[in-house]
Backbone and ligand atoms as CSV (ligand in chain L), in Angstrom:
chain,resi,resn,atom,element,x,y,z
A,1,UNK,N,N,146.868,51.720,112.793
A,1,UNK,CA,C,147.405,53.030,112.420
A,1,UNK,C,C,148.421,53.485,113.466
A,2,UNK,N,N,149.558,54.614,112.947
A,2,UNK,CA,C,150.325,54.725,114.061
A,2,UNK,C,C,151.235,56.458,113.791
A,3,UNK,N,N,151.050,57.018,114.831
A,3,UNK,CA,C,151.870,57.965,114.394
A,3,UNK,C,C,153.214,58.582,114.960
A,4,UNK,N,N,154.010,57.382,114.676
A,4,UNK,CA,C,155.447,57.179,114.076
A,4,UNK,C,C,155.708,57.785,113.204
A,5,UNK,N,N,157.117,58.750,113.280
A,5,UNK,CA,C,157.339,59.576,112.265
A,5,UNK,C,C,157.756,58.660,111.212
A,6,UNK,N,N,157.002,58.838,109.952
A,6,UNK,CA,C,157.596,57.961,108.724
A,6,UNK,C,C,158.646,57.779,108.099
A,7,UNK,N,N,159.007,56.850,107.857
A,7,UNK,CA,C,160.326,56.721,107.748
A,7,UNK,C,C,160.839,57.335,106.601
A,8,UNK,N,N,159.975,57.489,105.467
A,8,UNK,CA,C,160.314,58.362,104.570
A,8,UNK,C,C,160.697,60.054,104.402
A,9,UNK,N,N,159.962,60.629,104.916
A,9,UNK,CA,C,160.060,62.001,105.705
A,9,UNK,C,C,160.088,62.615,107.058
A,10,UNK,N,N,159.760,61.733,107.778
A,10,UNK,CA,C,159.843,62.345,109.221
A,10,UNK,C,C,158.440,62.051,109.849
A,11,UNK,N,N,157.048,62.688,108.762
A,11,UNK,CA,C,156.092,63.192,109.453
A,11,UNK,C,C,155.107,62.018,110.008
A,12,UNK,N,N,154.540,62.794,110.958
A,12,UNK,CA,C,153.822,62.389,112.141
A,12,UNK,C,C,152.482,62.550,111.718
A,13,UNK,N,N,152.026,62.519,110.844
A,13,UNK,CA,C,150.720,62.067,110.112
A,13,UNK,C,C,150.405,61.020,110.717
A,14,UNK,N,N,149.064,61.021,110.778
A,14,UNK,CA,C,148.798,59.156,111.031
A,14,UNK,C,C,148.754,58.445,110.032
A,15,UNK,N,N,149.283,57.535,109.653
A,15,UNK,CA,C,149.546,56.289,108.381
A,15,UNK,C,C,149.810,54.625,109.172
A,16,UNK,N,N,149.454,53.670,108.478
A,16,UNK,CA,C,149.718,52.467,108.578
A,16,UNK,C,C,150.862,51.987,109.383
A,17,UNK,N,N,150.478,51.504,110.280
A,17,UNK,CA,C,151.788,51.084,111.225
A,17,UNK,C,C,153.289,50.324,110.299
A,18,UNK,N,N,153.907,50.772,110.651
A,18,UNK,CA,C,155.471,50.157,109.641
A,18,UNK,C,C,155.419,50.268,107.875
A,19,UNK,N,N,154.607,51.387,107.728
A,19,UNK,CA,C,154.726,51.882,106.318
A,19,UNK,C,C,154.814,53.337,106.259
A,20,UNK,N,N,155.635,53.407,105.170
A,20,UNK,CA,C,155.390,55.386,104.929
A,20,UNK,C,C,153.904,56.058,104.779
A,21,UNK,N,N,154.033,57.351,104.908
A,21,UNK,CA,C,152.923,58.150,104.853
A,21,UNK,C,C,152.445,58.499,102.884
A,22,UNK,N,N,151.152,58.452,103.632
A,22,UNK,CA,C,150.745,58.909,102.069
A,22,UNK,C,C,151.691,59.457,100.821
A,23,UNK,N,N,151.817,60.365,101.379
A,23,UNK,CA,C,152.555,61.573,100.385
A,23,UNK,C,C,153.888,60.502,99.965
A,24,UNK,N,N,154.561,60.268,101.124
A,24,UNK,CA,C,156.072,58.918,100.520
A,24,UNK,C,C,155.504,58.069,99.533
A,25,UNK,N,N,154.115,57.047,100.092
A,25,UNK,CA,C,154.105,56.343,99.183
A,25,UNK,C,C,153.623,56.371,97.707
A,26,UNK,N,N,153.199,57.443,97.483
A,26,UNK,CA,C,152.440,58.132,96.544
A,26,UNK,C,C,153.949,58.333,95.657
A,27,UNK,N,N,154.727,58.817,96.078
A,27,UNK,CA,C,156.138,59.163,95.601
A,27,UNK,C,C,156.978,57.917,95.135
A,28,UNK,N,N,156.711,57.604,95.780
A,28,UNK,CA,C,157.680,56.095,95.102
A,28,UNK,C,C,157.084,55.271,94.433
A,29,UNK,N,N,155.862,55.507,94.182
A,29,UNK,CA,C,154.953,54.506,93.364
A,29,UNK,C,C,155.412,55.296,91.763
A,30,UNK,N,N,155.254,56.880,92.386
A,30,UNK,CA,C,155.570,57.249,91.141
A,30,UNK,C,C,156.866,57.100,90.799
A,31,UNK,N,N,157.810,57.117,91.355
A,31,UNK,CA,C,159.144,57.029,90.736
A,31,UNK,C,C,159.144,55.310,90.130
A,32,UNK,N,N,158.888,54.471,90.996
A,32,UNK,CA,C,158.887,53.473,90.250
A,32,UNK,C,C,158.020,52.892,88.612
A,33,UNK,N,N,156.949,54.339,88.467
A,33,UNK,CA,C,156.367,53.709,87.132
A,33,UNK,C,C,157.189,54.804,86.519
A,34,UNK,N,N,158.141,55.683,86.917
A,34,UNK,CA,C,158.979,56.390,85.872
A,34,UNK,C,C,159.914,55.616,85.460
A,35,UNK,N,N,160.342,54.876,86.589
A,35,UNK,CA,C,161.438,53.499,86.209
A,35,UNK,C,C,161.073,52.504,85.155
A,36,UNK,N,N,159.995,52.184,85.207
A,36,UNK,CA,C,159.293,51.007,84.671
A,36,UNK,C,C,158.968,51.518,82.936
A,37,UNK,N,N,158.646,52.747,83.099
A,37,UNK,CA,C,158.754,53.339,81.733
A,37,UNK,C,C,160.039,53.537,81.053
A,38,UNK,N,N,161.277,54.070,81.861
A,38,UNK,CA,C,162.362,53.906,80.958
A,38,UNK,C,C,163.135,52.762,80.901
A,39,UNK,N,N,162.366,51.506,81.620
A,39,UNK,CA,C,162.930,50.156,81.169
A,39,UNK,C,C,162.569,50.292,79.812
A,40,UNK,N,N,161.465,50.048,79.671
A,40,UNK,CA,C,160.402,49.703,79.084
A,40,UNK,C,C,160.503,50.545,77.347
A,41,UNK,N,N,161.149,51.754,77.595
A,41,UNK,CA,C,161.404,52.435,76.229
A,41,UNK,C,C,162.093,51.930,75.725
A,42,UNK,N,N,161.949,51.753,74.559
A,42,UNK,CA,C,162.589,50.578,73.299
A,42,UNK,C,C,163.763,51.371,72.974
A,43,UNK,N,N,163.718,52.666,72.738
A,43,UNK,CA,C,165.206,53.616,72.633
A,43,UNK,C,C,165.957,53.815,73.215
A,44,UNK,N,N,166.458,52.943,74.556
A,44,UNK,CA,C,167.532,53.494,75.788
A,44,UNK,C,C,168.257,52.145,74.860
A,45,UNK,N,N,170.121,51.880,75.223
A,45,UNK,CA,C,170.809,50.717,75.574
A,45,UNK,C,C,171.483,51.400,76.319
A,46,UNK,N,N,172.073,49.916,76.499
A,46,UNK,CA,C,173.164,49.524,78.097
A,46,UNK,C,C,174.383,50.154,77.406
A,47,UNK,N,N,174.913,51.254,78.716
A,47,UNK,CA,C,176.189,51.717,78.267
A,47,UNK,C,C,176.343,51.993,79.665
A,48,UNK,N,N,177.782,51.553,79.957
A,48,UNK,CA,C,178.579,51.906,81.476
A,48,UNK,C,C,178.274,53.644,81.775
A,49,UNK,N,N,178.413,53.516,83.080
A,49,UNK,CA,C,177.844,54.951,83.532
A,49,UNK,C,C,178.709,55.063,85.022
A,50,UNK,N,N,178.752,55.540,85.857
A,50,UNK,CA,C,179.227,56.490,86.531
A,50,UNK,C,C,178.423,55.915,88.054
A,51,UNK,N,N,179.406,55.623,88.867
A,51,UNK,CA,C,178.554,55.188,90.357
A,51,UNK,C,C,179.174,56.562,90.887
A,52,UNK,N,N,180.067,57.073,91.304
A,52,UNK,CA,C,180.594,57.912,92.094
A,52,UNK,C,C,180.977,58.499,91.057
A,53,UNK,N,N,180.392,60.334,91.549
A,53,UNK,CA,C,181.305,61.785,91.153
A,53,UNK,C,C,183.038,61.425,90.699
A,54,UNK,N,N,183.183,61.208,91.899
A,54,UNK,CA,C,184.800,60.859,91.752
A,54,UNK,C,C,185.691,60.528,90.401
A,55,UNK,N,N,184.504,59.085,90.104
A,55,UNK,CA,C,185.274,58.246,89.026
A,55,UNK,C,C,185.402,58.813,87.478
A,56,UNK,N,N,184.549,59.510,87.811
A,56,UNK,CA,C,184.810,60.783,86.538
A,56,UNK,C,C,185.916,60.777,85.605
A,57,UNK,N,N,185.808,60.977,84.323
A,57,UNK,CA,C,187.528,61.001,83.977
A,57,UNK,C,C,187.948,62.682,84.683
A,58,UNK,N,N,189.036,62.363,84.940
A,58,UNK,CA,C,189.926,63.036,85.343
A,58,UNK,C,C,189.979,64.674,84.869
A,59,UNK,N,N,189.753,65.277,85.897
A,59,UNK,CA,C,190.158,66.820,84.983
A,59,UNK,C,C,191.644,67.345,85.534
A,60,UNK,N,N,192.444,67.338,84.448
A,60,UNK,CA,C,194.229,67.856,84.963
A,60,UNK,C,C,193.621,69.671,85.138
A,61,UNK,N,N,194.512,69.437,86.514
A,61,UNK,CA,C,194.586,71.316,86.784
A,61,UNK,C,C,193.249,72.118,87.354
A,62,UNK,N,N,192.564,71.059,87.687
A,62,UNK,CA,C,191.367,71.430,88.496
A,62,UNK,C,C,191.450,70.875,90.000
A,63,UNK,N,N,191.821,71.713,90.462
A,63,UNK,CA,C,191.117,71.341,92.065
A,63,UNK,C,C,190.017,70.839,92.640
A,64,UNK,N,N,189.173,71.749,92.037
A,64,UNK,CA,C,187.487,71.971,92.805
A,64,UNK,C,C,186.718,71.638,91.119
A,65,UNK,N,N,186.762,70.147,90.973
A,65,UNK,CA,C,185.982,69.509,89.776
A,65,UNK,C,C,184.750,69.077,90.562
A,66,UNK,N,N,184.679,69.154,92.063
A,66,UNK,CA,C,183.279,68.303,92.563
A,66,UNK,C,C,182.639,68.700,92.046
A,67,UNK,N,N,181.991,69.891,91.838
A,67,UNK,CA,C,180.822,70.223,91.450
A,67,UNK,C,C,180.695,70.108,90.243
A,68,UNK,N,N,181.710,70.459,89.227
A,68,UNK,CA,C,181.201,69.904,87.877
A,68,UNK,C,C,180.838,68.462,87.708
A,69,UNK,N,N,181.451,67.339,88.610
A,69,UNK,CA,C,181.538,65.897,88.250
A,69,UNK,C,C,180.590,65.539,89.236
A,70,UNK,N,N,179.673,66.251,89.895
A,70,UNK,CA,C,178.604,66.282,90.489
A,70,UNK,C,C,177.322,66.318,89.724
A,71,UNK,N,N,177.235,67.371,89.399
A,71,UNK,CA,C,176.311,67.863,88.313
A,71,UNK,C,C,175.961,66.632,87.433
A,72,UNK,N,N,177.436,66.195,86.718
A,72,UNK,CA,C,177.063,65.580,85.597
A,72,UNK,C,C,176.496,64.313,85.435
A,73,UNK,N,N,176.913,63.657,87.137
A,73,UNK,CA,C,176.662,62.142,87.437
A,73,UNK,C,C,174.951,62.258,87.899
A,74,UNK,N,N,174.530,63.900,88.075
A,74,UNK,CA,C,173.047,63.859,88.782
A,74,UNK,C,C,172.418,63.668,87.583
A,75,UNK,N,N,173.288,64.303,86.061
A,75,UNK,CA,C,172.304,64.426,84.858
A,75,UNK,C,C,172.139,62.620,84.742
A,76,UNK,N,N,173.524,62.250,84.958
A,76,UNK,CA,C,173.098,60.981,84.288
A,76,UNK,C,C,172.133,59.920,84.909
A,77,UNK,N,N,171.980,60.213,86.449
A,77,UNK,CA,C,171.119,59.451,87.052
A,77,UNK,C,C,169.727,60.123,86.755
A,78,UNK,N,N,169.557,61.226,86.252
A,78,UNK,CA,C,168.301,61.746,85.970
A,78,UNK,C,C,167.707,61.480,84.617
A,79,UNK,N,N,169.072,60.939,83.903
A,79,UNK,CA,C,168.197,60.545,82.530
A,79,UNK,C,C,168.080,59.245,82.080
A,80,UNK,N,N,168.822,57.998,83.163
A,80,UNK,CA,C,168.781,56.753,82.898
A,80,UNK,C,C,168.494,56.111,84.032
A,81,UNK,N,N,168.619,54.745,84.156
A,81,UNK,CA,C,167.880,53.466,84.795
A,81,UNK,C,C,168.795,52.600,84.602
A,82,UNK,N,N,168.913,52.562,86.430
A,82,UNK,CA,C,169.988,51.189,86.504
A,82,UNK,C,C,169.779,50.383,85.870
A,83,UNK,N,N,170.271,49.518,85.045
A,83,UNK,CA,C,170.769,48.101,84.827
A,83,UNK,C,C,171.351,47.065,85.629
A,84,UNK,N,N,171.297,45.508,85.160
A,84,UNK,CA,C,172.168,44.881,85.950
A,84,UNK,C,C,173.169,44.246,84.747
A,85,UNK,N,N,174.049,43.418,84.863
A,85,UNK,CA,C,174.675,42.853,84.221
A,85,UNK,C,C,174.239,41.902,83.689
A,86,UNK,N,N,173.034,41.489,84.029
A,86,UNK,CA,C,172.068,40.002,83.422
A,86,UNK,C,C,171.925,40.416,82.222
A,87,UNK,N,N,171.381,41.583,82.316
A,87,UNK,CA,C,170.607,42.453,81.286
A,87,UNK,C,C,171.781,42.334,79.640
A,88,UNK,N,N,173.026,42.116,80.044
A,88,UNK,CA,C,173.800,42.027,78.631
A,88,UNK,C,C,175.375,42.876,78.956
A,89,UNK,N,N,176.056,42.790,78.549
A,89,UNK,CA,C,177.457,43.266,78.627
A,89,UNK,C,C,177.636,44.526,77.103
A,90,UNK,N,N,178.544,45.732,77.803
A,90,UNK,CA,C,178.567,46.520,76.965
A,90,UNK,C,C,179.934,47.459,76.949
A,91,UNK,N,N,180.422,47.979,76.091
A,91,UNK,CA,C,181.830,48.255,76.317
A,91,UNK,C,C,181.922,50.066,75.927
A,92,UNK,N,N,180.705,49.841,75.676
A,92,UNK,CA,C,179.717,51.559,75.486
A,92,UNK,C,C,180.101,52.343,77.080
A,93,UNK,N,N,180.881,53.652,76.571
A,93,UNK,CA,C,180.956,54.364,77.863
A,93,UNK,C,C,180.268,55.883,77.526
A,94,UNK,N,N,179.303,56.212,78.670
A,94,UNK,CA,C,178.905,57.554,78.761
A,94,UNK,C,C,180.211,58.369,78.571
A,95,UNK,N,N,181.130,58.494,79.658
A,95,UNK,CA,C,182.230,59.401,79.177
A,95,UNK,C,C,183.304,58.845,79.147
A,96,UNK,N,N,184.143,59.064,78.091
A,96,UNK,CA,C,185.246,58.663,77.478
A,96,UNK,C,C,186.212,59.363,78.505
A,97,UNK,N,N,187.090,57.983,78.811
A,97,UNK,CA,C,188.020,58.812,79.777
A,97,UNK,C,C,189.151,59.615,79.294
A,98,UNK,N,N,189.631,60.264,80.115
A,98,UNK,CA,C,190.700,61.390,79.568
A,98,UNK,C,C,191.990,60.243,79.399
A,99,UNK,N,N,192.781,61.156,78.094
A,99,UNK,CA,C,194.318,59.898,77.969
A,99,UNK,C,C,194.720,59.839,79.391
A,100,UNK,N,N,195.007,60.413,80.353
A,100,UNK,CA,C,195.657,60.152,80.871
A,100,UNK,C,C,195.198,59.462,82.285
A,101,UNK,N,N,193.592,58.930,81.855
A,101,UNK,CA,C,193.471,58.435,82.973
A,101,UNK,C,C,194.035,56.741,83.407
A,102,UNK,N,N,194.162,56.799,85.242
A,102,UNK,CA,C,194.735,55.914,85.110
A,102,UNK,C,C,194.032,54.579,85.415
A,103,UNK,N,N,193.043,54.524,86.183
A,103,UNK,CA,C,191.920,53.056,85.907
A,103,UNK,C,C,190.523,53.876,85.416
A,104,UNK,N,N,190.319,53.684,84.352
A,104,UNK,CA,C,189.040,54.474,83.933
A,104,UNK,C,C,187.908,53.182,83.966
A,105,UNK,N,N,188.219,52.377,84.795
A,105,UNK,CA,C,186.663,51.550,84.692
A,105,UNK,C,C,186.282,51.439,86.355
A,106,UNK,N,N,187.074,52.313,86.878
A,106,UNK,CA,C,186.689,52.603,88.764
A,106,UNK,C,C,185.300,52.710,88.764
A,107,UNK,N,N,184.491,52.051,89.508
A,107,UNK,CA,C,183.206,52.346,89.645
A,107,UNK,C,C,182.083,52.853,88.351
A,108,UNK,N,N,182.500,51.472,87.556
A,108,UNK,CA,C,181.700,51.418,86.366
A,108,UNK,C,C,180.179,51.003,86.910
A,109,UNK,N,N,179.455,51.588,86.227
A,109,UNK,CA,C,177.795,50.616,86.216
A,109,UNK,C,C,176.687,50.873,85.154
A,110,UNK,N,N,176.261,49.947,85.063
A,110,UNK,CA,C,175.357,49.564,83.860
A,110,UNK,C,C,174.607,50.538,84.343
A,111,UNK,N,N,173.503,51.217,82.954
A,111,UNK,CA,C,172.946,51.516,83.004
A,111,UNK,C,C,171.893,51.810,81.895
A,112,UNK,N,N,170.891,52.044,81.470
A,112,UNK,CA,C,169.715,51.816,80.303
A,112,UNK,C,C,169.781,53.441,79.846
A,113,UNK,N,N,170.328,53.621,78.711
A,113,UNK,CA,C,169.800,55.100,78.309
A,113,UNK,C,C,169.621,55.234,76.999
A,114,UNK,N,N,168.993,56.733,76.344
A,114,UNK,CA,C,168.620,56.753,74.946
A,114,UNK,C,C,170.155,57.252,74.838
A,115,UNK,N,N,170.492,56.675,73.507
A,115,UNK,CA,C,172.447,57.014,73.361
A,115,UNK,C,C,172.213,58.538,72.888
A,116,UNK,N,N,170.855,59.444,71.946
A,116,UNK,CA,C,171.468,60.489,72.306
A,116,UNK,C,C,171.433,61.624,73.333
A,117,UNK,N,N,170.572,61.133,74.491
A,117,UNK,CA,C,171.224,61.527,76.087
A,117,UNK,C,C,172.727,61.134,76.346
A,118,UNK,N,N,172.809,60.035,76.151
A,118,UNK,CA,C,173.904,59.377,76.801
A,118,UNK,C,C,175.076,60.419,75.863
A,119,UNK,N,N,174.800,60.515,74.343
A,119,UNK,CA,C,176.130,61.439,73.291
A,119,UNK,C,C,176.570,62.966,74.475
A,120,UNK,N,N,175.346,63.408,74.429
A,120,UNK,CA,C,175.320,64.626,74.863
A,120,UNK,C,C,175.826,65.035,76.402
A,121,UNK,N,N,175.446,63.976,77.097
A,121,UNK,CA,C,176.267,63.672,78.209
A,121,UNK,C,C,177.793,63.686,78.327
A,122,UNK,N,N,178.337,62.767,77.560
A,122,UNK,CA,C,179.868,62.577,77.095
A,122,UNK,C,C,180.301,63.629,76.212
A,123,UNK,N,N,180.060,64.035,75.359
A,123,UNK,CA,C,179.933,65.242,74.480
A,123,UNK,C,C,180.816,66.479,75.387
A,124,UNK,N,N,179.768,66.718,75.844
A,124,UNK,CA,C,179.182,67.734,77.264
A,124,UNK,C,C,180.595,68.490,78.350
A,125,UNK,N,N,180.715,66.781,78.554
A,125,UNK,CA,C,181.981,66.415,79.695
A,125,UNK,C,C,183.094,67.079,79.138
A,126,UNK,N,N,183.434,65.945,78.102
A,126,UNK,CA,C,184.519,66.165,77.348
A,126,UNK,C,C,185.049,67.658,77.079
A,127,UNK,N,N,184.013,68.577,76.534
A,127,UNK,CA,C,184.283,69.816,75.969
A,127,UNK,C,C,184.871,70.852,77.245
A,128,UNK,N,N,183.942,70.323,78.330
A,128,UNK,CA,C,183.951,71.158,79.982
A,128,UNK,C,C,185.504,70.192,80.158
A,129,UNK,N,N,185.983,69.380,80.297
A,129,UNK,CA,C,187.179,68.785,80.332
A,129,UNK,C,C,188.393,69.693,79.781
A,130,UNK,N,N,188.417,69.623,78.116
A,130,UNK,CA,C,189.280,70.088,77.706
A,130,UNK,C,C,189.419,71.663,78.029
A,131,UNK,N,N,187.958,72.498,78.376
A,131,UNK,CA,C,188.457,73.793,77.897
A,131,UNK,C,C,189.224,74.301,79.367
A,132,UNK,N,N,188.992,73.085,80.300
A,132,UNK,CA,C,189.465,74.047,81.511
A,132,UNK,C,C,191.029,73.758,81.543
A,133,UNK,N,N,191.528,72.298,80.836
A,133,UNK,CA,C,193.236,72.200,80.691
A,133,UNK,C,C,193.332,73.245,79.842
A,134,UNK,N,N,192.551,73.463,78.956
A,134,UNK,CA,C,193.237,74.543,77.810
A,134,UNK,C,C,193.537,75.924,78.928
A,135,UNK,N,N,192.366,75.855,79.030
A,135,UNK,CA,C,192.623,77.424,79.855
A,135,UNK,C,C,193.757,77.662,81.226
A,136,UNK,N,N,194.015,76.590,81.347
A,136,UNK,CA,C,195.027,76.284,82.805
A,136,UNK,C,C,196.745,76.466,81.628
A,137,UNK,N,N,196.621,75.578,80.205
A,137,UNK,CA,C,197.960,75.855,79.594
A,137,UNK,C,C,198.146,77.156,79.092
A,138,UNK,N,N,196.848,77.505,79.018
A,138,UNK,CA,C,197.266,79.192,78.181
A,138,UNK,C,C,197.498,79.829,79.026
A,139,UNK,N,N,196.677,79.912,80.580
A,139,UNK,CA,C,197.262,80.687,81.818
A,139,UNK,C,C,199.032,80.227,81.530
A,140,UNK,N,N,199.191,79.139,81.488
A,140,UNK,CA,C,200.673,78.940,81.759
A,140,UNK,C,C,201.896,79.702,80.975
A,141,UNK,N,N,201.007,79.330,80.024
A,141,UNK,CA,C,201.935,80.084,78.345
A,141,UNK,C,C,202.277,81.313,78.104
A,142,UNK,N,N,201.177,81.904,78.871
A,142,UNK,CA,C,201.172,83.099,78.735
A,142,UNK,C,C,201.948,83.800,80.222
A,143,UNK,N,N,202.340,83.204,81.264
A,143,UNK,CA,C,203.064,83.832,82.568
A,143,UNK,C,C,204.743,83.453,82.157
A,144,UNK,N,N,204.790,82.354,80.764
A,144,UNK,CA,C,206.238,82.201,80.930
A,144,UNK,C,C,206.600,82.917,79.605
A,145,UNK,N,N,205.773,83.460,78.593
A,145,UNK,CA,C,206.362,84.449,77.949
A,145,UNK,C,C,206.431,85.700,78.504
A,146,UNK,N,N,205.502,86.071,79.224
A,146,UNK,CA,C,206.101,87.572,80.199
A,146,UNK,C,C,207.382,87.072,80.580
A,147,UNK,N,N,207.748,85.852,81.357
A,147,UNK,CA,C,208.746,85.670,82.512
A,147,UNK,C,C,209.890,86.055,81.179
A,148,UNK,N,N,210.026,85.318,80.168
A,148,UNK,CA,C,211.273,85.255,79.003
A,148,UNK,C,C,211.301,86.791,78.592
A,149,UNK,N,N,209.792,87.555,78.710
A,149,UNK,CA,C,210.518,88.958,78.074
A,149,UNK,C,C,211.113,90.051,79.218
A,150,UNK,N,N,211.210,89.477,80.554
A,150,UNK,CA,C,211.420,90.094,81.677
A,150,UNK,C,C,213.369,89.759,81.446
A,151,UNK,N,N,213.410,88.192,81.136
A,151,UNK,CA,C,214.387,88.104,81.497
A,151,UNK,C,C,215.395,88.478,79.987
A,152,UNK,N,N,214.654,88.517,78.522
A,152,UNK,CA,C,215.392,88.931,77.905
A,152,UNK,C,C,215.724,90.611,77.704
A,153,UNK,N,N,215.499,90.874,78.689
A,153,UNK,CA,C,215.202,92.628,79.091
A,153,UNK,C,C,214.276,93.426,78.237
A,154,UNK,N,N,213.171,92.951,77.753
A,154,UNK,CA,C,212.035,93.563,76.321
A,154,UNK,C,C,211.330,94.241,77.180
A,155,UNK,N,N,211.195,93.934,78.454
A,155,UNK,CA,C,210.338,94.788,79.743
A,155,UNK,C,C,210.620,95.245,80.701
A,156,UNK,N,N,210.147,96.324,81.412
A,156,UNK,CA,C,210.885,96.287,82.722
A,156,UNK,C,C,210.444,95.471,84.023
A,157,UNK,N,N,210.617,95.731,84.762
A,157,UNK,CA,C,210.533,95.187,86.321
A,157,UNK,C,C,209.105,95.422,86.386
A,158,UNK,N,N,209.112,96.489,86.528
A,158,UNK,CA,C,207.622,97.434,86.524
A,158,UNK,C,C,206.087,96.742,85.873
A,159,UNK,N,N,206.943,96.834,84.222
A,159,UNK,CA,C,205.892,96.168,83.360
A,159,UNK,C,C,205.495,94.841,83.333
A,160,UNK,N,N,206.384,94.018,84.090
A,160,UNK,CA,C,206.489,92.499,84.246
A,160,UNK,C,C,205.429,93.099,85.418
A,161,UNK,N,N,205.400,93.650,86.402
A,161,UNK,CA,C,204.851,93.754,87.718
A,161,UNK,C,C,203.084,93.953,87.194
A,162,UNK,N,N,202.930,95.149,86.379
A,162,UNK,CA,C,201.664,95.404,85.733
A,162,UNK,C,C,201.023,94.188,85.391
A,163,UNK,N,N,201.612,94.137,83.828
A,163,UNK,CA,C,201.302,92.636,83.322
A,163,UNK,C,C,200.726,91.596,84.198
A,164,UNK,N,N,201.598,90.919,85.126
A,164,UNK,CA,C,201.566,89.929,85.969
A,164,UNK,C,C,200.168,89.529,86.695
A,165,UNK,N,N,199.968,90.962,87.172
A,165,UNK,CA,C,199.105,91.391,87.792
A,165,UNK,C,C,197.849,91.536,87.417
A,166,UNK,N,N,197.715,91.703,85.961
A,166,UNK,CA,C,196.574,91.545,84.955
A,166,UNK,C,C,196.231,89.960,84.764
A,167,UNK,N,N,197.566,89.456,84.706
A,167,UNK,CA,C,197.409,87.640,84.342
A,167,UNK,C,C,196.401,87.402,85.456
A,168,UNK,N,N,196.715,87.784,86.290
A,168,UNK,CA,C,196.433,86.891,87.586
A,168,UNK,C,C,194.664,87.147,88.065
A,169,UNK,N,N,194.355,88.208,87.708
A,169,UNK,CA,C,193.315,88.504,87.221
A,169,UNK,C,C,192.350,88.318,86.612
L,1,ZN,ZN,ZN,156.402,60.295,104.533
């Protein structure tokens, strides 16, 4: 016995020399028969999935997408089970990349899921995708028809100033 902080959490429990403490191993036993069960469910297939936030398709006009393309890569590791490539080849993608992406198979990886997790996942993305370009072109659309009625004199200085000021808002 030894009390070495475990390598799993830290603590200084006494446990088995060069093994985790109770509570760790208790934990990973369970995660591994959660694994073993969603091998094991006859309703998951292999569809490419997402190693890194990053590889995300692309959101145009977003800066600060981490956290959405965060989120979504935690759902997907929370609702599926690695795969390997032994396992079978598949051309099935959780999220459909945006047109304009430019290598959309960056940090592809297999993975085992029920497809309608996996729909709702991609689904999901997609909709959070488009509405934030939409909302970035209508911001746009809408600052260059003020700008055209400023400059075809329909407003004043003033009201362009008001307006503007509401957009931005
Ligand atoms: Zn521990």
């Amino acid at each position: 016995m030894s009390k070495q902080p475990c390598h799993g959490c830290g603590s200084t429990d006494e446990h088995w020399t060069g093994q985790v403490c109770d509570e760790c191993a208790t934990a990973i036993r369970g995660y591994k028969e959660l694994m073993a069960q969603r091998i094991s469910d006859k309703a998951t297939v292999l569809m490419k999935g997402k190693e890194r936030e990053y590889a995300l398709p692309h959101i145009q006009h977003c800066k600060d997408d981490k956290l959405i393309k965060h989120g979504f890569l935690a759902l997907q590791n929370a609702l599926s089970v690695p795969a390997t490539w032994r396992e079978g080849l598949t051309d099935q993608r959780i999220f459909k990349p945006s047109p304009t992406e430019y290598r959309p198979s960056d940090w592809d990886t297999l993975v085992r899921i029920r497809p309608e997790h996996a729909h709702a996942l991609g689904e999901t993305y997609e909709a959070v995708r488009q509405a934030i370009e939409r909302a970035y072109k209508d911001g746009h659309q809408a600052g260059r028809d003020l700008l055209s009625q400023l400059a075809g004199g329909h407003i004043t200085a003033d009201e362009y100033n008001d307006k503007a000021l509401r957009l931005e808002g």
